[in-house]
N, C-alpha and C positions, 0 to 999 in steps of 0.2 A: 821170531816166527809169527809172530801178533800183528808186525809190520806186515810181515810177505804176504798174509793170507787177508788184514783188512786190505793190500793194494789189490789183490785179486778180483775180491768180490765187486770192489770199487770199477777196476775193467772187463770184468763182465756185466754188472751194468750198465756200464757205458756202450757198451756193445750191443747187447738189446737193445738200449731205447736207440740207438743207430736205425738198428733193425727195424722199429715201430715206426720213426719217422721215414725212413725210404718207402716204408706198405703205405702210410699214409699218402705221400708225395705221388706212389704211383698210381694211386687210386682215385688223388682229385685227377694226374693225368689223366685216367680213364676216362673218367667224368666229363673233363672238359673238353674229348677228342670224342665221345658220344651225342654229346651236347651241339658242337658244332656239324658233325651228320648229320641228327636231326634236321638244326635249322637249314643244311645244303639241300635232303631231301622233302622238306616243308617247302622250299625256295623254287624245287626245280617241279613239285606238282602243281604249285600255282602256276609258275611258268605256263607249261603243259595243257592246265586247265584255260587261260589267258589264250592262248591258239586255239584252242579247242571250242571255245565259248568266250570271241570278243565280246567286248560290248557294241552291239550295231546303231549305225547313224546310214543319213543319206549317200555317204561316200561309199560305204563298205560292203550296204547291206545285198546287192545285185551283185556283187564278186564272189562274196560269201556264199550268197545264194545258188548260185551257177553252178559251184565246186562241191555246194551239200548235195545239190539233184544228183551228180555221178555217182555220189559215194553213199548215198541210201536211199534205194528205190522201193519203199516199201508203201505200200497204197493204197490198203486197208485199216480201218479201223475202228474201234467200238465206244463209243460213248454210252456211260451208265448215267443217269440220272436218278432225281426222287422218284419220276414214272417207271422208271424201267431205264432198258436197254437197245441202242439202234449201232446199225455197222452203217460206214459210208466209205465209198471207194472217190478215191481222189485220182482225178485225171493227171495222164504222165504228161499228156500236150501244155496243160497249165504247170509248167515247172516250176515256177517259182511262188507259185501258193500252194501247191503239193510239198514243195520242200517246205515251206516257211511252216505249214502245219504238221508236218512230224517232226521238225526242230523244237516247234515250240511243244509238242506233244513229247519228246524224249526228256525234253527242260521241266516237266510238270509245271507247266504254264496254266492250263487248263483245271486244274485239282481245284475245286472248290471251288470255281469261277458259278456265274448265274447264268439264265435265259432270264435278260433286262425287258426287252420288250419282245409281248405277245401279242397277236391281232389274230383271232379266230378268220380260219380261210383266206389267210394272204402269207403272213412268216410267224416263225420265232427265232430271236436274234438274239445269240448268247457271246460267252469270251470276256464280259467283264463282270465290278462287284465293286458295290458299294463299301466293300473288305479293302484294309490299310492292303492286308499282304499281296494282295493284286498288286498293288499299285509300287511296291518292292518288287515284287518280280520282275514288272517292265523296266525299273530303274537298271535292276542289273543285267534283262537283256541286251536292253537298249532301246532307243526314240529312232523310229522309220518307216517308211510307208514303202508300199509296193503300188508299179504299172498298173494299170488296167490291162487286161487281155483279153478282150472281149471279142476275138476275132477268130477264134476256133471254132465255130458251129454250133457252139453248146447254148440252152437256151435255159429260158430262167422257169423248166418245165416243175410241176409237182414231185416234190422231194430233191431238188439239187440245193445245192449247199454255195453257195456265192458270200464275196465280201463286200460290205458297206463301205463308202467313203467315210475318211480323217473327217473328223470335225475339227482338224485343221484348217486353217487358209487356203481350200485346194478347188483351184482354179479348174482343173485337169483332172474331178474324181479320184484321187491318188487312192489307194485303199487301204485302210486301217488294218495291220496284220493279227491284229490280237482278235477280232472279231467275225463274227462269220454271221449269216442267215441261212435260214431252211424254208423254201417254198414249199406251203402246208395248201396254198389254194388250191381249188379245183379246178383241172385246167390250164396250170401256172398261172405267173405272172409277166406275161412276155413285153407290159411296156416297160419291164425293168432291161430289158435287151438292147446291151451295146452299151448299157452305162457302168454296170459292174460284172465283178468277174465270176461265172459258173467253173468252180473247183473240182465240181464231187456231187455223188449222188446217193443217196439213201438209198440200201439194195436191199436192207433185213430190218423189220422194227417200224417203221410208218405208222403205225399204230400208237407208239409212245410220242411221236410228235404232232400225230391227233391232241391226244389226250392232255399234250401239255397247252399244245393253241385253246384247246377249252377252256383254261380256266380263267375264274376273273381274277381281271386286272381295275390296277386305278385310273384316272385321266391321262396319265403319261402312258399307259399300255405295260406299266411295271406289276407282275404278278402279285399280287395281296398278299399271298404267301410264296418265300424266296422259294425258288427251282434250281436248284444246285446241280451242277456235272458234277459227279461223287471221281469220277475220273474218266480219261483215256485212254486208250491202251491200241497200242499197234497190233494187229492180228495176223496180216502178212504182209 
């Protein structure tokens, strides 16, 4: 009897820990069949994001550019700064610096960038920063210039918003898309016409880019104290 009942207990635990290692067994399966979704849907947002937000060069950025103008037309928008707050409407005629600045505006491109150079009664010209993370952002946007388009009627009047040429090798004005000016003069500045591109105009707020052409600057026209876009924001 002593036999029968130590063989018993003997195969039922054997039968248990049967039991213990199958839960186990199925459990690292679980594991490892969770594990690999993860890394398929980790794989297919980069994907996704990768089309969504190539990196742009000279070859891509006009194609890219083209196929953004259809698919977001939206053409206002609000810059905060340290002064305050100004709205500026971006022309539909200039399509590819209207797209290129709500692209870079949905990218938070602009978040924390400066107004570099200020000249009381002529611009303030902002879009960059003596900040590392600027200079990460363009990394991952990408290196490209845009045409000039200077050939829609728009003129370089008090309050439009135009882009400065690359301080690149640029034979041909090419325009630097990260940066923009705002004609603060009185009167404009019309012998800028025909050499860069009028984008957009200042329709609410003039006042805050008064205020910021006022201030002093050093010999480079670099404000004494930094003038931050705190952000931008699409508004229609």
């Amino acid at each position: 009897m002593r036999i029968i009942l130590v063989l018993s207990l003997f195969l039922l635990f054997l039968n248990c820990e049967d039991k213990q290692t199958k839960k186990k067994n199925s459990s690292k399966t679980k594991d490892s069949t969770t594990t690999v979704k993860q890394d398929e849907t980790q794989k297919d947002a980069i994907a996704k994001d990768t089309l969504k937000h190539p990196v742009l060069d000279t070859k891509n950025a006009m194609e890219f550019f083209l196929q953004y103008d259809k698919e977001n037309k939206e053409n206002t928008v609000r810059l905060t700064t340290d002064y305050g707050s100004f709205d500026i409407l971006l022309f539909e005629e200039t399509k590819f610096h209207r797209a290129n600045f709500i692209y870079l505006t949905k990218r938070k491109y602009y978040q924390d960038t400066q107004f570099y150079r200020v000249i009381d009664n002529f611009i303030i010209q902002g879009g960059s920063s003596d900040d590392r993370k600027t200079g990460k952002k363009r990394k991952n946007i990408g290196r490209y210039l845009l045409p000039v388009d200077a050939d829609r009627g728009f003129k370089h009047d008090r309050g439009t918003i135009s882009m400065p040429s690359s301080d690149i090798d640029n034979p041909h004005k090419l325009a630097s898309p990260y940066e923009f000016f705002i004609v603060q003069q009185r009167g404009g500045a019309h012998f800028l016409d025909g050499d860069f591109t009028v984008f957009g105009k200042v329709i609410k707020g003039m006042d805050v880019v008064d205020k910021i052409a006022a201030v002093d600057t050093d010999e480079a026209d670099w404000p004494l104290k930094n003038i931050y876009i705190r952000s931008v924001d699409i508004i229609d």
